[in-house]
C-alpha positions as CSV (number, residue, x, y, z in Angstrom):
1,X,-27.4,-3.7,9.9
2,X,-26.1,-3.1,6.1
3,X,-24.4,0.2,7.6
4,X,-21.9,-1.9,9.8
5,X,-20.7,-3.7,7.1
6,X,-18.4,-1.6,5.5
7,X,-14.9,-2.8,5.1
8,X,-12.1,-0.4,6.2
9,X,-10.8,-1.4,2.4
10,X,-14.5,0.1,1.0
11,X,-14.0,3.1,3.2
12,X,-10.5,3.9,1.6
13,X,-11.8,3.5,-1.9
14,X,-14.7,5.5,-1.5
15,X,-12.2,8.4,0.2
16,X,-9.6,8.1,-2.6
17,X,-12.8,8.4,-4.9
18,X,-14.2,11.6,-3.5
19,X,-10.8,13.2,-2.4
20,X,-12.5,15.7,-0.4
21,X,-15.1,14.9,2.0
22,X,-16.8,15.2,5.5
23,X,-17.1,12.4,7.6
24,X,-21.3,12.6,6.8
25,X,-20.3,12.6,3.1
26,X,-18.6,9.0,3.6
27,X,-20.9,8.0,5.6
28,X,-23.7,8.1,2.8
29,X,-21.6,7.2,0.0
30,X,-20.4,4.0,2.2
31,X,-24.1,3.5,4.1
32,X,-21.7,3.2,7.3
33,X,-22.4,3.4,10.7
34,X,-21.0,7.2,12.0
35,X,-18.8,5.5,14.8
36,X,-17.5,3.3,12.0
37,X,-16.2,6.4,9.6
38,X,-15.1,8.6,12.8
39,X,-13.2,5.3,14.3
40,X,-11.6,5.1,10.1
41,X,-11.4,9.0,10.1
42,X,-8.9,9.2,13.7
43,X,-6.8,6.4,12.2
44,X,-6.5,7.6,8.6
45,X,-5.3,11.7,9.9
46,X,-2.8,9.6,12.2
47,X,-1.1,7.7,9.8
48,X,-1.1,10.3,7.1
49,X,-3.7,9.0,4.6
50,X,-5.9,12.2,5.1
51,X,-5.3,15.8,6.6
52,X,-7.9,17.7,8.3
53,X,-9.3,21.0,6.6
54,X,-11.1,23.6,8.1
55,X,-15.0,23.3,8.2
56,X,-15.1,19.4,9.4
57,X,-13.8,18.3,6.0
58,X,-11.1,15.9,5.1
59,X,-8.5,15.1,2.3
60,X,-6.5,12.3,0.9
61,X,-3.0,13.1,0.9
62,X,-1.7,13.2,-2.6
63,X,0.9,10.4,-3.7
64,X,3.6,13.2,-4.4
65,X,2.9,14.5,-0.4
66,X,4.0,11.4,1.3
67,X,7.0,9.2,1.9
68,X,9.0,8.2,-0.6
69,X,7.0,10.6,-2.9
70,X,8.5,10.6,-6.7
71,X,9.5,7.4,-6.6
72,X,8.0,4.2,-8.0
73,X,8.6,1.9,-4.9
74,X,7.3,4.9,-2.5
75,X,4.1,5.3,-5.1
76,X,3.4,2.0,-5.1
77,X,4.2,1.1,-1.1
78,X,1.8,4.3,-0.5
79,X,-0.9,2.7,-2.5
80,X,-0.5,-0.5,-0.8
81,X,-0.8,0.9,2.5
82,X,-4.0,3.1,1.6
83,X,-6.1,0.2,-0.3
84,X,-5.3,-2.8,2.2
85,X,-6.2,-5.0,-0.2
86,X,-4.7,-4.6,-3.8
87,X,-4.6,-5.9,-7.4
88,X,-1.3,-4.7,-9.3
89,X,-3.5,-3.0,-11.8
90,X,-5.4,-1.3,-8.3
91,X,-2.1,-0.4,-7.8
92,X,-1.3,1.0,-10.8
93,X,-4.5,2.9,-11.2
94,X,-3.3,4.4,-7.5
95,X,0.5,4.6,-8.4
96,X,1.0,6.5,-11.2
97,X,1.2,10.6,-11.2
98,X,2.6,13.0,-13.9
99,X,5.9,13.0,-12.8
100,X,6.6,9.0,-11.9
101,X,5.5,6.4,-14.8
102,X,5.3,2.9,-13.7
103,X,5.5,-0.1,-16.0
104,X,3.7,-2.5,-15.5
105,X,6.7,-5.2,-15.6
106,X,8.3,-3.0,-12.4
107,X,5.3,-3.3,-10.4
108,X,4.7,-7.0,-10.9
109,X,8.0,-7.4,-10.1
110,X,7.7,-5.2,-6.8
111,X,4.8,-7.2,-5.6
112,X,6.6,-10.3,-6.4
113,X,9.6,-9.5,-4.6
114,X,7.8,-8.4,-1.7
115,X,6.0,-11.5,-1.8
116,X,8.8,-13.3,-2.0
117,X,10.1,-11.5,1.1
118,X,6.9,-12.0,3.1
119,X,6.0,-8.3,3.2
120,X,3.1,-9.6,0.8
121,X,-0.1,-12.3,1.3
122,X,-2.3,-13.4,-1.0
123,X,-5.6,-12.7,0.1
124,X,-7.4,-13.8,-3.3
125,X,-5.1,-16.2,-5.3
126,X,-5.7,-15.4,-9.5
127,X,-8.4,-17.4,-11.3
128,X,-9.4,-17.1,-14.4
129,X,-9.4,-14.0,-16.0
130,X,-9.0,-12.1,-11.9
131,X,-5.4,-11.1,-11.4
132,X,-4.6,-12.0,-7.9
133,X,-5.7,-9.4,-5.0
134,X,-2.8,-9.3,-2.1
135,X,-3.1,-7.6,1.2
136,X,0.0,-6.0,3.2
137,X,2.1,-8.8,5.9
138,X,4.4,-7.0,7.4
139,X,3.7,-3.2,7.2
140,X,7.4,-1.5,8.6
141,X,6.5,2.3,7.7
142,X,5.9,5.1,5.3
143,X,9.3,4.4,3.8
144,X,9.1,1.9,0.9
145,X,11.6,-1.1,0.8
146,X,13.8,-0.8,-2.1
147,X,14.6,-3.7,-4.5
148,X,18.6,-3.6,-4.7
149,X,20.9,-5.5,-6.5
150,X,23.9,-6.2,-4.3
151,X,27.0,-8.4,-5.2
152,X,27.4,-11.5,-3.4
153,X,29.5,-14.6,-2.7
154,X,27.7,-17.5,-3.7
155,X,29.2,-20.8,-2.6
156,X,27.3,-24.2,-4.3
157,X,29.8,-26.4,-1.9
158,X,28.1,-25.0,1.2
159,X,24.6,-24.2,-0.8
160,X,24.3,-20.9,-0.6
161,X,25.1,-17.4,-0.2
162,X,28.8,-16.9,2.3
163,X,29.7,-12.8,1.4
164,X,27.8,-9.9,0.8
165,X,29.5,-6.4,1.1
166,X,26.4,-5.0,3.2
167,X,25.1,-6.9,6.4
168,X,21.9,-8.6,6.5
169,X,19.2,-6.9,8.9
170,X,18.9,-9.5,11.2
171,X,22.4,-11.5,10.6
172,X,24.7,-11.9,13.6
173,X,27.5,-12.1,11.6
């Protein structure tokens, strides 16, 4: 029975770890059930994790070959969406290429405001000396939501925000 139990998460590691692989390479490296990396292997090719190659072999897609590529909100979206469950320094390790440098402080702040904006949960709070491992809410896409700073009307009579210059998905007014 130890061959059902790897996670989808372990799977994705393991494939970002060996880059290139056939579904029998996975399934050693994981000790998983066949059904179990073919079931993984349909629903990574359809959401653009991996490509199919010639010879029964797969790929991860490169962070610079998917949406939002060469950004640091599309690096670090793309990582969330392939680990399932993340630190921020998982996501750094997964984040950062040649040609896009992420600090740290940005991608604290990215997970925090996506937190903050329920695209986020916890899935292991911190404790000491473990950074906190989150998992992905409310997964909209490949294209990664953008932190903006927008003017705005605030109001402290009426307790809160009255004007902004761009609508509010979602607002009626």
């Amino acid at each position: 029975m130890a061959a059902d139990r790897a996670s989808e998460a372990h799977l994705r590691r393991v494939a970002l770890s060996l880059g290139r692989f056939t579904a029998e390479d996975l399934e050693r490296a994981c000790r998983a059930a066949p059904k179990r990396v073919t079931d993984a292997l349909i629903r990574w090719v359809r959401s653009g994790f991996v490509r199919s190659e010639p010879e029964a072999r797969y790929a991860v897609v490169e962070l610079s070959e998917g949406a939002g590529a060469g950004t640091r909100e599309g690096n670090l979206w793309r990582a969330m969406r392939l680990l399932g469950t993340f630190s921020v320094v998982d996501l750094l390790a997964h984040s950062r290429t040649e040609t896009v440098a992420i600090p740290d402080r940005f991608a604290r702040d990215y997970t925090r405001t996506l937190m903050t904006a329920g695209y986020l949960r916890v899935a292991k709070p911190a404790a000491r000396g473990r950074e906190a491992v989150y998992r992905i809410a409310r997964n909209t896409g490949p294209a990664a939501p953008v932190i903006r700073r927008l003017a705005a009307l605030v109001d402290p009579n009426l307790g809160g925000v009255v004007w902004t210059p761009i609508p509010v998905v979602g607002d009626a007014s």
